[in-house]
C-alpha positions in Angstrom: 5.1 95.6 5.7 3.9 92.3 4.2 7.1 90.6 5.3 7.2 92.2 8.7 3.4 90.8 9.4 4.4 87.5 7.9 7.2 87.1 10.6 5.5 88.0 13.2 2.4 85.4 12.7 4.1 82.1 11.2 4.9 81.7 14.9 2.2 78.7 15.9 2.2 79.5 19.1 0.3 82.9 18.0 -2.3 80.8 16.8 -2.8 77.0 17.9 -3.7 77.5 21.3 -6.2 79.8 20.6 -7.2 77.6 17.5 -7.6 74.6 19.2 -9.9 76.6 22.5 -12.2 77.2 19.1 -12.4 73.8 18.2 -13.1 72.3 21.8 -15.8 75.0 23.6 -18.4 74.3 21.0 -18.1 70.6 21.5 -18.4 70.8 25.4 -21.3 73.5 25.0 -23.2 71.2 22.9 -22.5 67.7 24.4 -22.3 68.7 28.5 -23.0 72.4 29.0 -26.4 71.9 27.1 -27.6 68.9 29.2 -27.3 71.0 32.2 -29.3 73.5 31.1 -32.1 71.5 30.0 -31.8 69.8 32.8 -32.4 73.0 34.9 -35.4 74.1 32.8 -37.4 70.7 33.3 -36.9 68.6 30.6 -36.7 64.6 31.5 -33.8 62.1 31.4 -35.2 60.5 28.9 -35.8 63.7 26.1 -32.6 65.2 27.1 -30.5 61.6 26.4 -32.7 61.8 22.9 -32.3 64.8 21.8 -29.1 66.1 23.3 -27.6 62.5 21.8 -28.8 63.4 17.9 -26.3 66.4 18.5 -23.0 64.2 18.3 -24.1 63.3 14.9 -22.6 65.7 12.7 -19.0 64.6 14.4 -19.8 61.4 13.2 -21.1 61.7 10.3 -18.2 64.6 8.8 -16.8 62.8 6.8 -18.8 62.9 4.5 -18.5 66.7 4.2 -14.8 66.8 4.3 -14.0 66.4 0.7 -15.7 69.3 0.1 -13.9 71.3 2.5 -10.9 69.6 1.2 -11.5 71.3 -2.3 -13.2 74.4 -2.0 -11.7 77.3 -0.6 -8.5 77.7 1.6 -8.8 75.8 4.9 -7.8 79.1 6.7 -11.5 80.8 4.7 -13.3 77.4 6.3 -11.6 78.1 9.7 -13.0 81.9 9.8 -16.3 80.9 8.5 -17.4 78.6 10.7 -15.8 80.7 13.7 -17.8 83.3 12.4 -21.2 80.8 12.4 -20.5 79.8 16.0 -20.7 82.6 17.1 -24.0 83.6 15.7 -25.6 80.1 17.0 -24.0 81.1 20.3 -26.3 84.2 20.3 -29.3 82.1 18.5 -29.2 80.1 21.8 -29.4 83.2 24.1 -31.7 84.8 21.8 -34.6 81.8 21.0 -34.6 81.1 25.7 -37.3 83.2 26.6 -39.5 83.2 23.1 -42.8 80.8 23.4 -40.5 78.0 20.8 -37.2 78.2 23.4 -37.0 75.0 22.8 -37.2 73.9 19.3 -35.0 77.2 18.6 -32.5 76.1 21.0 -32.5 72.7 19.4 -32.1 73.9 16.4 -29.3 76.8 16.8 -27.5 73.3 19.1 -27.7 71.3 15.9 -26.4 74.4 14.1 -23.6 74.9 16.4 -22.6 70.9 16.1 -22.8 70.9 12.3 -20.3 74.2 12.3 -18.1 73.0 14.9 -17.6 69.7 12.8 -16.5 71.3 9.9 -14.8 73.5 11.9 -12.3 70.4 12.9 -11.9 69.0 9.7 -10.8 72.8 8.5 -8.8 73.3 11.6 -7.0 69.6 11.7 -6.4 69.9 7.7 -4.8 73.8 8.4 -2.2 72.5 11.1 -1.0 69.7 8.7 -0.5 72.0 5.8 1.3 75.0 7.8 3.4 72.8 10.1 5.7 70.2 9.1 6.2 66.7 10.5 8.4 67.6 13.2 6.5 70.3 14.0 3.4 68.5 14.1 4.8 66.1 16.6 5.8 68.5 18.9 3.0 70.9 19.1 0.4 68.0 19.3 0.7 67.8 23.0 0.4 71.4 23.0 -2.9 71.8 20.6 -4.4 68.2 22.5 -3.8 70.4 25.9 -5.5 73.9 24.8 -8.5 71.3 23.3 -9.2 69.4 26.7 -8.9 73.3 28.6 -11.9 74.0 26.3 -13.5 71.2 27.6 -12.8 71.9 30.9 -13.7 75.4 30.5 -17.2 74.3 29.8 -17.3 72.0 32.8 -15.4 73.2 35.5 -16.2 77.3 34.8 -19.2 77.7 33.0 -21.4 75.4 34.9 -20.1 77.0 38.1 -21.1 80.4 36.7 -24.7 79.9 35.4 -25.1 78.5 39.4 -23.5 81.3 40.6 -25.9 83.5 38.5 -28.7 81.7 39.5 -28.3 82.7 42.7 -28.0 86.3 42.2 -30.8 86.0 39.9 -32.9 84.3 41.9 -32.7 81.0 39.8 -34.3 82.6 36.7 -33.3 79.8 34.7 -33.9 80.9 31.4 -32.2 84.6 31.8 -29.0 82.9 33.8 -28.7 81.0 30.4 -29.4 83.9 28.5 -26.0 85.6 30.3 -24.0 82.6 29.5 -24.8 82.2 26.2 -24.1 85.8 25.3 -21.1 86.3 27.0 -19.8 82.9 24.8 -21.1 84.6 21.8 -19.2 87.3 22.7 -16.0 85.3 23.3 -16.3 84.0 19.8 -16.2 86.6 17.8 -13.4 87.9 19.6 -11.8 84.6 18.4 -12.9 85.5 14.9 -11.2 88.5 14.9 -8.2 87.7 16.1 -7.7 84.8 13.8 -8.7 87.0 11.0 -5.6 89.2 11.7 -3.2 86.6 13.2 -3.4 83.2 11.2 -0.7 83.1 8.8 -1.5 82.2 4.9 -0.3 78.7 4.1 1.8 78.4 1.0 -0.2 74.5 0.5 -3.1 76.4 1.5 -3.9 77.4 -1.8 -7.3 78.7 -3.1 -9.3 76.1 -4.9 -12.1 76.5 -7.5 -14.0 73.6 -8.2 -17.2 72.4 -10.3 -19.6 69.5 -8.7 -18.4 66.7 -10.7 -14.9 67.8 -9.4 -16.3 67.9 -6.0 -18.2 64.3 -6.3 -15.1 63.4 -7.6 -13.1 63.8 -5.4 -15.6 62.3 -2.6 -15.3 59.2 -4.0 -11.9 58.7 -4.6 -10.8 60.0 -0.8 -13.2 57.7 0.6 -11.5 54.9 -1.9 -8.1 56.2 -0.6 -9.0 56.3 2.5 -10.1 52.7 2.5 -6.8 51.7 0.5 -4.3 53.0 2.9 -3.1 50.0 4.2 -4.1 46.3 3.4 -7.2 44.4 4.5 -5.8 43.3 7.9 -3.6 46.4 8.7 -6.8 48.4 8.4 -9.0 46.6 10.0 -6.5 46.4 13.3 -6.2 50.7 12.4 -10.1 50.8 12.7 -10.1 48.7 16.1 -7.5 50.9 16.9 -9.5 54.2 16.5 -12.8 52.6 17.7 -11.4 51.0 20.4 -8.2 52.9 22.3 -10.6 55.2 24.2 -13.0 52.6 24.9 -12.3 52.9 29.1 -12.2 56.7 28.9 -16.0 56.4 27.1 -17.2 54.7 29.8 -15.6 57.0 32.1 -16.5 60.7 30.9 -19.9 61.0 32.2 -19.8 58.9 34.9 -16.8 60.4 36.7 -18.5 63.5 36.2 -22.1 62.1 38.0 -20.0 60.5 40.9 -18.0 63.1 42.0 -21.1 65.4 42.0 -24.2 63.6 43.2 -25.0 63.1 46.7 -23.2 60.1 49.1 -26.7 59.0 49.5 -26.8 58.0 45.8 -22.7 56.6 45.6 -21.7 59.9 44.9 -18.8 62.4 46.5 -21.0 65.3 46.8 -19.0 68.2 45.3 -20.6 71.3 44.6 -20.7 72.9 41.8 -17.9 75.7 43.2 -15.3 72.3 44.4 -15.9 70.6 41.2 -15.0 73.3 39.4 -11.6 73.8 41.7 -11.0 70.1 41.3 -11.3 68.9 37.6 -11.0 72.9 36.2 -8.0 73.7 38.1 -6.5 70.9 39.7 -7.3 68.9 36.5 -6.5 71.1 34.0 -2.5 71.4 35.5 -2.1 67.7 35.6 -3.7 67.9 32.1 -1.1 70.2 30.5 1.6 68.4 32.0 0.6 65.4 30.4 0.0 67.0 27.2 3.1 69.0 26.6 5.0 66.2 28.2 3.2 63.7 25.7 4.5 65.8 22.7 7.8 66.6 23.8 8.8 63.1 24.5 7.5 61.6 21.3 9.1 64.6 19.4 12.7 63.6 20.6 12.4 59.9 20.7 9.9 58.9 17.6 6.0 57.8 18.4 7.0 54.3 18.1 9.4 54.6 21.4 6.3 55.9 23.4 3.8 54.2 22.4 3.0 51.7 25.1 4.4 54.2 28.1 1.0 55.8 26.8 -1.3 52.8 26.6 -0.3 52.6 29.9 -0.8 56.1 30.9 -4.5 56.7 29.6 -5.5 53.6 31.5 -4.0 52.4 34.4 -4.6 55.9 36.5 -8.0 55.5 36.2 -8.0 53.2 39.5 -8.3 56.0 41.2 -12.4 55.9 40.8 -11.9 52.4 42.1 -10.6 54.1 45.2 -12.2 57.1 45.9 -15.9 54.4 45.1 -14.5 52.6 47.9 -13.0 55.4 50.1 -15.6 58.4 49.7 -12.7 60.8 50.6 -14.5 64.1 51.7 -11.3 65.8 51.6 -10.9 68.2 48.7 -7.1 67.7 48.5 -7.8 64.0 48.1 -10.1 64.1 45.3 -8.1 66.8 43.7 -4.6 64.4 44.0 -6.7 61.7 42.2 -8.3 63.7 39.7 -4.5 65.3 38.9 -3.0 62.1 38.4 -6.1 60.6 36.3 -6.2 63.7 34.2 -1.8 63.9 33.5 -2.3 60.2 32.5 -5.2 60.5 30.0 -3.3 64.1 28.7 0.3 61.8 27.7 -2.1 59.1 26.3 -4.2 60.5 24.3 -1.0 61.9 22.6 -0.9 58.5 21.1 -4.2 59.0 19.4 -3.7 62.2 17.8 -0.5 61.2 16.1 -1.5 57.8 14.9 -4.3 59.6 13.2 -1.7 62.1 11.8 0.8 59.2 10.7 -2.1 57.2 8.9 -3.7 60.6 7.5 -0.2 61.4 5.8 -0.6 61.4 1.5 -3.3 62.7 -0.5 -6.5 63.8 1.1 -4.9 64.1 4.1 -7.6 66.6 5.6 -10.1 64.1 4.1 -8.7 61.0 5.9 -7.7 62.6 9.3 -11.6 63.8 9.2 -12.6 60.2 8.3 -10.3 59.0 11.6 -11.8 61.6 14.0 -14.8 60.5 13.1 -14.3 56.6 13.8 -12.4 57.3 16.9 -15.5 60.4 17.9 -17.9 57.1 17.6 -16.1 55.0 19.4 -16.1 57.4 22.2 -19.8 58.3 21.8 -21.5 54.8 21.6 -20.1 53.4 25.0 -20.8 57.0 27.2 -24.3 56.0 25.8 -24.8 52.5 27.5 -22.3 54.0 30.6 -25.0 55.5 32.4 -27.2 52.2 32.2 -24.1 50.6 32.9 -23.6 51.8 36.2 -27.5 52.3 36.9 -27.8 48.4 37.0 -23.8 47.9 39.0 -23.3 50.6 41.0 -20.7 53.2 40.9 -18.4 50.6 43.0 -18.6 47.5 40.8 -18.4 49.6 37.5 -15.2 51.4 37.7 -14.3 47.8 38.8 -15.4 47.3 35.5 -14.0 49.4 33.4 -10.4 48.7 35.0 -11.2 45.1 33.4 -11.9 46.6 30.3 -8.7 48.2 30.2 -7.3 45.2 28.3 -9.3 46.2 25.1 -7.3 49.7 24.7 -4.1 46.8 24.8 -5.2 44.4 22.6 -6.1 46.8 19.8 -2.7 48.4 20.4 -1.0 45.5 20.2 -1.6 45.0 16.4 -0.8 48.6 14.9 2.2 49.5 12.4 3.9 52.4 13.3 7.3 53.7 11.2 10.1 54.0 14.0 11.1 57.3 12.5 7.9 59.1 12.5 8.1 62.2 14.6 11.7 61.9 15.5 13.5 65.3 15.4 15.2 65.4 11.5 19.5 65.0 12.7 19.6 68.0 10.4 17.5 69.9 12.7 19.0 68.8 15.6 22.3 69.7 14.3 21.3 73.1 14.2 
C-alpha cells in the first residue's frame, strides 16, 4: 500500500503546480486584490498607499524567520500549516466586512495573511530543493515560475472582474460583493490544504527536527554568517546588485501597466474595462506567460544557466517597448493590446527564469532554505521599493515620457548582470541522464 501511494505522488507534477498557485494568490490578494477593495469602499490614495504598503513587510523581512522554519519541523508540516492559516485569514477577511471594526479586522486578518504567506514561501522554496534534485530543479523552475505568475494573474485578471460582475448583480453592495469573494477563496484554500495533505510526497532530507532555543538562535546566527560568507566581498556585493537590481524596470512597470491600460484616455489611459482587461492580461497574458516560463526552464535545463543567461536579460527587458507604443498609439483595438501584452508577458516569463535559478545556484550548501529565503527577500525589496516611487513617477512625467523612462533604465538590469559568477555546468542535464 505504502509503496503503491509513494509512486503514485513522487511525481512533481502532482504537486508543484498546485504548490506554487498556493504560494502566489495570497500575495496578489494582499498586494493588488486588497487595494481594489478598499478602494471601492472609500478609503483615500493616501491610507490605502500606507497601510496596504506595511503589508509587503513580512516578505521582506522573512528572513529573519527562516532559520526557524529551517530547524523545526518538516518543511512539508510548515507547508500544510500555513495553507491551513490562509485559509482561515481568507474567511477572517469575509467575516470582519460588515462588523462596525471592518476595517481594522480586515487589516489585521491582511497582515495575517502576509505573515503566513511569507513563511509559506520560505517552507515551499526550502521543500522543492530538498525533494527535487538539481536537474530537476532546473527544469521544473519554468514550470513552478509559470503556475506562480497564473496566481497572480488569477487575482488580477479573474477576481477583480468577478467582484464587478457581482456588484452589479448585487447592486454594488460593496461590502457583501467582498464578502462572496473572500469566501469563495477561503474555500479554494482549504481545498488546497487537503489535497496537499494527501498528495505531497515525504522527503527523505525532509526529516523531522526537534530543537531547543539556543539551538534555534544558533542556528540564526550562523545562517545569517553563512549567508553573508558565500562568496567574497566583491562577488557578493555584485550578487546583492544582482537580486536588488534585475527587476528594477519590471518594479517600475507592475502597477503602472496595470493603471494605463485601465483608466480612461482622458487621463493617458487605454480604457479597458474590467471584463477586456481580464481577457487581455488573464488570458492573452497568461498563454504568452507559460510559454515563456516552460520555454525558460527547458532551455536552460538542456544547455546549462550560464548559456542563457543574457538571451534572458534581454527577454525581461527589451519587450517592454511595447508601453512605449501603445502610450503613443492608444490602440482601441483589443487584438492590439492583447498582441502587446502576449509578447511583454512571454518575455518577462523566459527572464525571470534567470532569477529564480541564480537564487537557487547561490542558495546551494547548508541553510539552503535559509539563504534562498534571505535572496527572495532582497530581490522582493528590490521589486517593492521602486513600484512605490512608480506612481509619483509617472504622476509628475506622464504615462508617455515614463515608459520612455523606464526603457532607459533598462541598462541597470545589464550592468548588474554583467558582473555575476555563474558555474557553466549548473543545470545542464547529468550525460548519465541523458544517456538513459
Amino acid at each position: 500500500m505504502n509503496d503503491n501511494q509513494n509512486s503514485k505522488v513522487t511525481n512533481p507534477w502532482s504537486w508543484i503546480p498546485t504548490l506554487y498557485i498556493a504560494e502566489g494568490l495570497p500575495n496578489v490578494v494582499v498586494m493588488t486584490v486588497a487595494v481594489v477593495m478598499y478602494m471601492q469602499l472609500g478609503l483615500t490614495d493616501t491610507d490605502i498607499a500606507l497601510y496596504t504598503g506595511w503589508l509587503g513587510l513580512p516578505w521582506v523581512i522573512k528572513p529573519l524567520w527562516s532559520p526557524f522554519v529551517d530547524l523545526y519541523r518538516t518543511k512539508r508540516w510548515w507547508v500544510l500549516a500555513m495553507q491551513l492559516l490562509l485559509g482561515s485569514s481568507l474567511a477572517g477577511v469575509a467575516f470582519t466586512l460588515n462588523t462596525p471594526f471592518w476595517f481594522q479586522g480586515t487589516m489585521a486578518c491582511f497582515f495575517l495573511m502576509a505573515f503566513s504567506s511569507a513563511t509559506h514561501d520560505i517552507a515551499a522554496d526550502g521543500y522543492y530543493m530538498l525533494e527535487l534534485d538539481d536537474h530537476q530543479q532546473v527544469w521544473f523552475v519554468g514550470i513552478r515560475n509559470t503556475f506562480y505568475r497564473l496566481a497572480v494573474i488569477f487575482g488580477n485578471g479573474v477576481l477583480i472582474p468577478v467582484a464587478g460582475i457581482l456588484q452589479v448583480v448585487t447592486r454594488y453592495q460593496m461590502s457583501y460583493t467582498w464578502c462572496l469573494v473572500f469566501y469563495g477563496l477561503a474555500a479554494l484554500f482549504i481545498a488546497i490544504w487537503l489535497y496537499h495533505a494527501y498528495i505531497m510526497p515525504r522527503a527523505k532530507a525532509d526529516a523531522p527536527r526537534r530543537t531547543n532555543a539556543r539551538e534555534v538562535a544558533n542556528g540564526v546566527v550562523t545562517a545569517f554568517k553563512t549567508f553573508f560568507q558565500k562568496l567574497p566581498p566583491r562577488e557578493m556585493l555584485f550578487a546583492m546588485l544582482f537580486l536588488l537590481f534585475y527587476r528594477f524596470p519590471e518594479a517600475l512597470l507592475t502597477k503602472m501597466s496595470v493603471t494605463f491600460l485601465m483608466r480612461p484616455n482622458s487621463a493617458g489611459g487605454l480604457g479597458l474595462s474590467p471584463q477586456e482587461f481580464g481577457l487581455a492580461s488573464g488570458t492573452v497574458g497568461v498563454i504568452g506567460l507559460t510559454l515563456g516560463g516552460i520555454l525558460g526552464g527547458m532551455l536552460a535545463g538542456r544547455d546549462g544557466f550560464k548559456r542563457w543567461l543574457w538571451p534572458m536579460v534581454c527577454a525581461i527587458t527589451l519587450p517592454d517597448i511595447v508601453y512605449v507604443y501603445m502610450s503613443y498609439a492608444m490602440p482601441d483595438n483589443l487584438f492590439v493590446i492583447s498582441s502587446c501584452l502576449f509578447v511583454e508577458q512571454l518575455g518577462y516569463g523566459i527572464g525571470f527564469t534567470a532569477l529564480t535559478l541564480y537564487m537557487l545556484y547561490f542558495s546551494k550548501g547548508n541553510f539552503q532554505t535559509s539563504h534562498y529565503a534571505f535572496c527572495t527577500a532582497i530581490s522582493y525589496l528590490g521589486l517593492m521599493l521602486p513600484g512605490m516611487l512608480s506612481g509619483w513617477m509617472k504622476d509628475i512625467l506622464g504615462y508617455r515620457t515614463f515608459f520612455i523612462v523606464v526603457m532607459a533604465l533598462c541598462a541597470i538590469t545589464f550592468a548588474v548582470t554583467a558582473f555575476i559568477k555563474v558555474d557553466p555546468e549548473f543545470g545542464k542535464k547529468k550525460s548519465e541522464d541523458a544517456a538513459e
